[in-house]
C-alpha positions in Angstrom: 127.8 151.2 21.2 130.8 150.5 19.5 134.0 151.3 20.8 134.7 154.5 18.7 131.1 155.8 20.6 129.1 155.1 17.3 125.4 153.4 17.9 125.6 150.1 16.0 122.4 149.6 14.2 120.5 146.6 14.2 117.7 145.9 11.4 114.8 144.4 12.5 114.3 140.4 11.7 111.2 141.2 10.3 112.1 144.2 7.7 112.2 143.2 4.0 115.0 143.6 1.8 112.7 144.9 -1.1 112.2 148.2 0.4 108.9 148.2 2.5 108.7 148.4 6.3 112.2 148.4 7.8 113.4 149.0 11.1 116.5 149.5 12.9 117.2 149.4 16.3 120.2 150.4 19.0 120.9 149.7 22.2 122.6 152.8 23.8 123.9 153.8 27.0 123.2 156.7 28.0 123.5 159.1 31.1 124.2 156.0 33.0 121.1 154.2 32.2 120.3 152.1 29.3 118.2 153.0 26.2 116.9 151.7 22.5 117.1 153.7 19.7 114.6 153.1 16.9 114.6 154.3 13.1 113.4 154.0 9.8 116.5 152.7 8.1 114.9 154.1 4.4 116.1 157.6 6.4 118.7 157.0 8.7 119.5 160.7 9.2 116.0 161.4 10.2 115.6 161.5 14.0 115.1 158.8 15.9 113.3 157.4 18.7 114.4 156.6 21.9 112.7 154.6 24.6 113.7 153.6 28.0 114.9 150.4 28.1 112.1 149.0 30.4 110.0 149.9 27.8 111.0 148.1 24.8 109.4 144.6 25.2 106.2 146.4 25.6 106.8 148.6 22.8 107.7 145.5 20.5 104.1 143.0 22.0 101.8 146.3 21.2 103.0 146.2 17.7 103.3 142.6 17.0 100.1 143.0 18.9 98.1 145.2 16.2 98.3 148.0 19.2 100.3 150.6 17.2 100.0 151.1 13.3 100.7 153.4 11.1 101.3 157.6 12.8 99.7 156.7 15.8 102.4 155.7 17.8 104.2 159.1 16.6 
C-alpha cells in the first residue's frame, strides 16, 4: 500500500503491451495479515481477487504450470 492507503498495482512481467493477457497484482495488508490482490488491468474497476499470502507462489507454479486456464480458476 502506499502511504495515502491506496493498493499500488503491479502488472505482471509477463502481460503484453498490445492488449492481450494482462495482469496486475497488489500486495495488501489487511486485518493484520498479509494478502495479494489480483486483476485484469483491461477492467480495473472490476473486482478483484484476493488470496492469502501463503497462497500466492502456488497460485503463480499452477499457472505457469498449465494447472489453471481460462474460467476454471474463477
Amino acid at each position: 500500500m502506499t502511504p495515502n492507503g491506496s493498493v499500488r498495482w503491479i502488472k505482471s512481467s509477463y502481460s503484453s503491451q498490445e492488449g492481450g493477457n494482462c495482469l496486475e497484482w497488489a500486495p495488501t495488508y489487511a486485518q493484520g495479515h498479509s494478502t495479494v490482490a489480483i486483476r485484469d488491468s483491461k477492467n480495473p474497476h472490476a473486482p478483484s481477487l484476493t488470496l492469502e499470502a501463503s497462497a500466492w507462489s502456488p497460485f503463480v507454479y499452477a499457472i505457469k504450470n498449465g494447472g489453471l486456464s481460462g474460467t476454471e480458476a474463477l
